[in-house]
C-alpha positions in Angstrom: 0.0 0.0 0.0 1.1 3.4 -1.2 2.5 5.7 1.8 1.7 9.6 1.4 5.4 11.0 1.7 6.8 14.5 2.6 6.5 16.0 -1.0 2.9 14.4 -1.5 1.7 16.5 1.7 3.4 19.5 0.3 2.0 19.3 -2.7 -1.2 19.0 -1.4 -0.9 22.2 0.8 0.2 24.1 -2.5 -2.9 23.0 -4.6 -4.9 24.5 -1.8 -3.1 27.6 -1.6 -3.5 27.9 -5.6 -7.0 27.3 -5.3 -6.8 30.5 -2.6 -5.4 32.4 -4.8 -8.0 33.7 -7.4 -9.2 35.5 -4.3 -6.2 37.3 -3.3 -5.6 38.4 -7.5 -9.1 39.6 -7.3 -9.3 42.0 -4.8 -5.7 43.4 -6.0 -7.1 44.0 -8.9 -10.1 46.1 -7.1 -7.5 48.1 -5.5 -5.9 48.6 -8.8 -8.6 50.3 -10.2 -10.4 51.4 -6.4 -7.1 53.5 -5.7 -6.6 55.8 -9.3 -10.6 55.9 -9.1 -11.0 57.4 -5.7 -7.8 59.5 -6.6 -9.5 60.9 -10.2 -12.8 61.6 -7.5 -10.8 63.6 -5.4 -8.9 65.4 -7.7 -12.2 66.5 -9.8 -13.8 67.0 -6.0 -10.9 69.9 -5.3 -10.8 71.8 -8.7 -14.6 72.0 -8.6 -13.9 73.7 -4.7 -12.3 76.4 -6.8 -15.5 76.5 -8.9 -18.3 76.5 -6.2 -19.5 78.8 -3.6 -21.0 76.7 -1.6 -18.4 74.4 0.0 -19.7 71.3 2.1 -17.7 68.4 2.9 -17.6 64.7 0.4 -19.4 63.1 3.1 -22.2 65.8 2.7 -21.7 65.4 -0.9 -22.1 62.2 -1.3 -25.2 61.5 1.0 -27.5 63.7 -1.0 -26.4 61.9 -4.0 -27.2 58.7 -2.6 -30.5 59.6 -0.6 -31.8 61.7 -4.0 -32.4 65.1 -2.0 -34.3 67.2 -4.0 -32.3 70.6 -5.9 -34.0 73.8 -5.1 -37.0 74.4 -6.8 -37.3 70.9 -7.4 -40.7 70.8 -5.4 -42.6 73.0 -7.7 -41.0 71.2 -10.8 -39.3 74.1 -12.0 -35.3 75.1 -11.4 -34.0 78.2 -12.7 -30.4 78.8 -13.3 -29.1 82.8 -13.8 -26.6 82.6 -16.6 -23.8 85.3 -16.4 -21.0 86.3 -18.5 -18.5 89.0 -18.0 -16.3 90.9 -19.3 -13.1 89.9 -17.0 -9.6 91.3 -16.1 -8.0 91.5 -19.2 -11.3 94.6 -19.9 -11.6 97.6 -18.5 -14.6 97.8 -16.6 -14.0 93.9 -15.8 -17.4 93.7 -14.0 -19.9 94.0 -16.3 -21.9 91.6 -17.6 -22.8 91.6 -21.3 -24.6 88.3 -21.5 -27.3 87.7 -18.7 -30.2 84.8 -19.4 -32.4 82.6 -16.9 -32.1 78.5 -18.0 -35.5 77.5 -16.8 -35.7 73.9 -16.7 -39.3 71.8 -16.4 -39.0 69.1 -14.8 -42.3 67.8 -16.0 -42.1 68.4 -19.1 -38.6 67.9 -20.5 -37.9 71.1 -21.6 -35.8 74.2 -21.1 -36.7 77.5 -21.7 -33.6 80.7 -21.8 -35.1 83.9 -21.5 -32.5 86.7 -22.0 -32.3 90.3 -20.7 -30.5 93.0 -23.1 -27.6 94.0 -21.3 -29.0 98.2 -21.4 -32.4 97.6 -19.2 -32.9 99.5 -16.8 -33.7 98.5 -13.0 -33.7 99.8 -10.0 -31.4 98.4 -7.5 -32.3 98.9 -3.7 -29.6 101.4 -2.0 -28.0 102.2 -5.5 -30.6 103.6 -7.4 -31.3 103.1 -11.6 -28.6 100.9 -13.2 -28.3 98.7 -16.6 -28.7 95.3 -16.3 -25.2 94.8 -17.1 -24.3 96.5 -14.2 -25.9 94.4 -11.6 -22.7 92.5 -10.5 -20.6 95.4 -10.8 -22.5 96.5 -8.1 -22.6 93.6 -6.3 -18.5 93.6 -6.2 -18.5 97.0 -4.6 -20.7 96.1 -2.2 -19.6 92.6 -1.3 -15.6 93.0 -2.6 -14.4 89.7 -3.2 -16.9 87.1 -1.1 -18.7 85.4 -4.6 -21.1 84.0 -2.8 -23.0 87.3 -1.8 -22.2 88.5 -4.9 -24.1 85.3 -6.8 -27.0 86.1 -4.0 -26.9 89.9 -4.8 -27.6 89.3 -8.7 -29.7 86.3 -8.4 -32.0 88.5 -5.9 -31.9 91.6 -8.0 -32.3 89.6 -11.6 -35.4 87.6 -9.7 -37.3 90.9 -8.8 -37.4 92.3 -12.2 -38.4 89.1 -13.7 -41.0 87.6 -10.8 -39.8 84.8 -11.0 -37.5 82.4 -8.2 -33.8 82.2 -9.3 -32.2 79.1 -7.3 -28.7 79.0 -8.6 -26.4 80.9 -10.7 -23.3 81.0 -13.2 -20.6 83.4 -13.7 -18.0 83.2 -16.9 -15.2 85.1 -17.2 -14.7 86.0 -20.6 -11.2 86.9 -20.4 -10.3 83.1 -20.0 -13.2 82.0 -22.0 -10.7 81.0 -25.1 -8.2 79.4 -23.3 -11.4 77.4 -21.6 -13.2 76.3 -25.3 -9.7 75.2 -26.5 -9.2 73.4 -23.6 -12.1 71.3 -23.8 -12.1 70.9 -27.5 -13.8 72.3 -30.1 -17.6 73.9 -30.1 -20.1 72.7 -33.3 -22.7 75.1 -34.0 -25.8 74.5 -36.3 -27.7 77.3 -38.2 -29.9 78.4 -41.1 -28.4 79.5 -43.9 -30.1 82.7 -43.8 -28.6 83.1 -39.9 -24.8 82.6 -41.6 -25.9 85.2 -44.3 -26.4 87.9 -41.1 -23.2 86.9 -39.7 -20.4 88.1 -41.9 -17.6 87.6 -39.3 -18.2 83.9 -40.1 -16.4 84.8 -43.7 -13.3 86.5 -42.2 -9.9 85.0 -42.5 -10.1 84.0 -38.5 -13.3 81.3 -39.5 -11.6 79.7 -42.5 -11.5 76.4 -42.3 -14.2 76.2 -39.7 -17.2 75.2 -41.5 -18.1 71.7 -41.4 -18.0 69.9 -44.9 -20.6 68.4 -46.5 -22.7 69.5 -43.5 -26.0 72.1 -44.0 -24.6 74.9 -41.9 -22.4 74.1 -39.4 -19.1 75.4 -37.5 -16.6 74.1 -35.7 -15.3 77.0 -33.8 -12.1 77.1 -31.6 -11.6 79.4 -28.5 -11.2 82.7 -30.2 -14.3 81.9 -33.0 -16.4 80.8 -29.8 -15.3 84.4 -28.5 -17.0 86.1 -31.8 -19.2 84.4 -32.0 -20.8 85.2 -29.0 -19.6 89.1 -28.5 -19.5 90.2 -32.3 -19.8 93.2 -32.2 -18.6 94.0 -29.3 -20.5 97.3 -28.9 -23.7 96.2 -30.6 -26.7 98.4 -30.3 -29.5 96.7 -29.7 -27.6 93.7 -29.0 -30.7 91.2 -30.3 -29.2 89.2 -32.1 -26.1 88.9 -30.0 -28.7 87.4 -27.9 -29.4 85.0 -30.4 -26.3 83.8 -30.8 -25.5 83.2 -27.4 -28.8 81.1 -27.2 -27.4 79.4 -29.8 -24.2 78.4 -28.5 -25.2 77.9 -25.0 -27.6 74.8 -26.7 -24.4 74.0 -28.4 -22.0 73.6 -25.5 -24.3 71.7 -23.4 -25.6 69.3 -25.4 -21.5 68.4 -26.4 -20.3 68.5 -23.2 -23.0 68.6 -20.0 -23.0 64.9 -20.9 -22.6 61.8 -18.7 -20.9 60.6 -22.2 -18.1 63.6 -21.4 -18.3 63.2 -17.7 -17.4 59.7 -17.3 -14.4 60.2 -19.9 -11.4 61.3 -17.0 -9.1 63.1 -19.6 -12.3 64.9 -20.8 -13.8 65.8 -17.4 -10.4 66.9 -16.3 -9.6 69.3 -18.7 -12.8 70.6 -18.7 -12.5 71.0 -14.4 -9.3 72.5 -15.2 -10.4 75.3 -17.4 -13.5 75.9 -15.7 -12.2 76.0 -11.9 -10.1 79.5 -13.2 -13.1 81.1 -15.4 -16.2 80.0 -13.5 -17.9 81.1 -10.2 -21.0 79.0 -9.1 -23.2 78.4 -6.0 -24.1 74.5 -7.0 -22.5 72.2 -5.0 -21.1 69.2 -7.0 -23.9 66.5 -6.0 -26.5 69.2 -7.4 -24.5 69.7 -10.5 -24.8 66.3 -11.2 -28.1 66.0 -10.2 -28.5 68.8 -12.8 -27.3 67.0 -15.7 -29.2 63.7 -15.0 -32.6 65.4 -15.4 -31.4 67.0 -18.5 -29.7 64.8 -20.2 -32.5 63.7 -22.1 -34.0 67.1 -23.3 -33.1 67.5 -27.0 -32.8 71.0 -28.9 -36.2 70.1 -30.4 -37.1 71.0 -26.3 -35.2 73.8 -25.8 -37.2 77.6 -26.5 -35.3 81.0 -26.6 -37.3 84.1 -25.1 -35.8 87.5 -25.0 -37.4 90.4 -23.8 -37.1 93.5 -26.9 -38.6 96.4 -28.3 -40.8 94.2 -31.3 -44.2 94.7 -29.4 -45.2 92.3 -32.5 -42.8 89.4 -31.0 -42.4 87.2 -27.9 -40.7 89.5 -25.2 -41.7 92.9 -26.9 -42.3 94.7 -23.8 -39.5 97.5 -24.2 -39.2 100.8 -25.2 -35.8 102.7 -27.0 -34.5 105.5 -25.3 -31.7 107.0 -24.2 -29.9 109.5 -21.0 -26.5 110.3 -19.4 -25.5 106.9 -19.9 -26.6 106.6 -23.8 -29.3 104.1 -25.0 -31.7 102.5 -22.3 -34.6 100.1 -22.1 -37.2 100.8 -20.0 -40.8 98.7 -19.7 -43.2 99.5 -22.3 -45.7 99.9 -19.3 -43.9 102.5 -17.5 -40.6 103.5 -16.2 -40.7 101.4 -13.3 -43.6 99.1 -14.1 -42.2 95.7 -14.7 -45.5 94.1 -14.0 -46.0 92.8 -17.7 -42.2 91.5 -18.0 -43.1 89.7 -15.1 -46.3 88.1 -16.2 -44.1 87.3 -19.4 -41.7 85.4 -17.5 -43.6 83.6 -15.2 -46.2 82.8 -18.0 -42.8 81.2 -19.9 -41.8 79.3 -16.5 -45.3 78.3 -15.9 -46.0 76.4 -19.2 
């Protein structure tokens, strides 16, 4: 009868210690991709601290993300979202804002609605007196210097008494880094009629050769410094209308490229984008609401979206202004009366309301 020797035990022990095994390579291999993971989270997780206002801690962070708390406004199935972009440090007058809209977005009903406020309207601001529109976070830095959270608070309150409406959160874009940002990111495509290229004869300067998509209907593909145009051209444009338009335009444009989970969950993608935005952006979302954001509008296509601006047309959508001028030069003021805002405010909430 064969007796189990030495090496027979031994090599019993090792087939059990292979059979082990699998185990121990499989949660290395976690690790392997748990560590660089939770090391890309926390790396996006500080540059977006430069971004935000409203510091909590991850632990905060990630419990509202998990237990689905609701974003502000959520409630009544309508978030609104101040849009502003300004002129920056490279300007003089670095303050003023020459692009101001409201993103409304329906929870309800899938759609967004912008609704944009000419940058020479004129409203009151309380212990200031008459200003421009553009003017309302100018005035906010005086008063609040350097803290961007009262100054978000400040122009969301004053934007949201004009208009009647609730503003729950707000963006601020530095134009001055606004190139450097697009190139950063990658390039922005822009669709439009042919007759909207026909207005737009900055489109056939030397600066926007090569950007037009071939073979396409109308399209651009517009670096940094074309995004810049494209969106200021000209840069003293009086009314600015169809500046408005534009910007419209390419706000659809740059969210439907990039506030994508598609984007997001790309790491070299997300972290240039973090990059360029923690220098040019101020915001008073936290990150578990921005992403919160995204999800509920990920699925609302540009057939959804509708542009509102409030202009002198009394024929048109947002007609509610009259042309004139003072000290200052050309002004808007309500077609109602000087300081009768009651019909741009029936406007807006009757857009926010549908």
């Amino acid at each position: 009868m064969y007796e189990e020797t030495d090496f027979d035990n031994n090599y019993k022990e090792l087939k059990i210690k292979k059979r082990r095994n699998p185990w121990k390579w499989l949660l290395l291999l976690i690790f392997a991709f748990l560590i660089p993971f939770l090391m890309y989270i926390s790396y996006v997780y500080g540059l977006f601290n430069f971004m935000t206002t409203g510091k909590i801690s991850p632990t905060t962070e990630l419990k509202n993300l998990l237990w689905a708390t609701e974003l502000d406004g959520e409630n009544t199935g309508d978030i609104n979202v101040l849009f502003l972009g300004m002129r920056g440090d490279k300007e003089i007058e670095p303050y003023i804002t020459n692009a101001m809209m409201v993103m409304n977005v329906d929870k309800k009903t899938k759609r967004i609605n912008l609704i944009s406020v000419p940058r020479d309207l004129q409203v009151q601001v309380p212990e200031y007196g008459y200003s421009k529109a553009n003017s309302i976070y100018k005035i906010a830095r005086y008063k609040n210097n350097d803290n961007d959270d009262k100054n978000l608070e400040f122009s969301k309150k004053i934007f949201a008494d004009f208009l009647g409406i609730d503003i729950h959160y707000a963006f601020l874009v530095d134009f001055s880094g606004f190139e450097e940002m697009i190139d950063d990111i990658g390039q922005v495509e822009v669709s439009m009629t042919e007759q909207e290229a026909k207005n737009y004869p900055f489109l056939e300067e030397e600066k926007f050769k090569g950007s037009r998509v071939p073979k396409s209907n109308v399209s651009y593909r517009l670096n940094g410094e074309q995004s810049l145009i494209f969106i200021r051209w000209p840069e003293n444009a009086i009314p600015d209308f169809d500046r408005i338009k534009r910007q419209h335009l390419f706000l659809c444009s740059l969210r439907n490229q990039y506030l994508n989970y598609n984007v997001l969950l790309n790491p070299m993608k997300t972290i240039r984008m973090m990059q360029a935005g923690s220098e040019n952006i101020k915001t008073d979302f936290n990150l578990w609401e921005i992403l919160k954001f995204i999800e509920m509008t990920k699925g609302i296509n540009v057939g959804n979206i509708n542009k509102h601006y409030l202009n002198t047309d009394n024929k048109t959508d947002g007609g509610l202004l009259l042309e004139s001028k003072n000290n200052s030069g050309l002004i808007y003021t309500p077609s109602a009366g000087k300081d009768n805002f009651s019909e741009i405010q029936n406007w807006a909430r009757k857009i926010v309301a549908n």
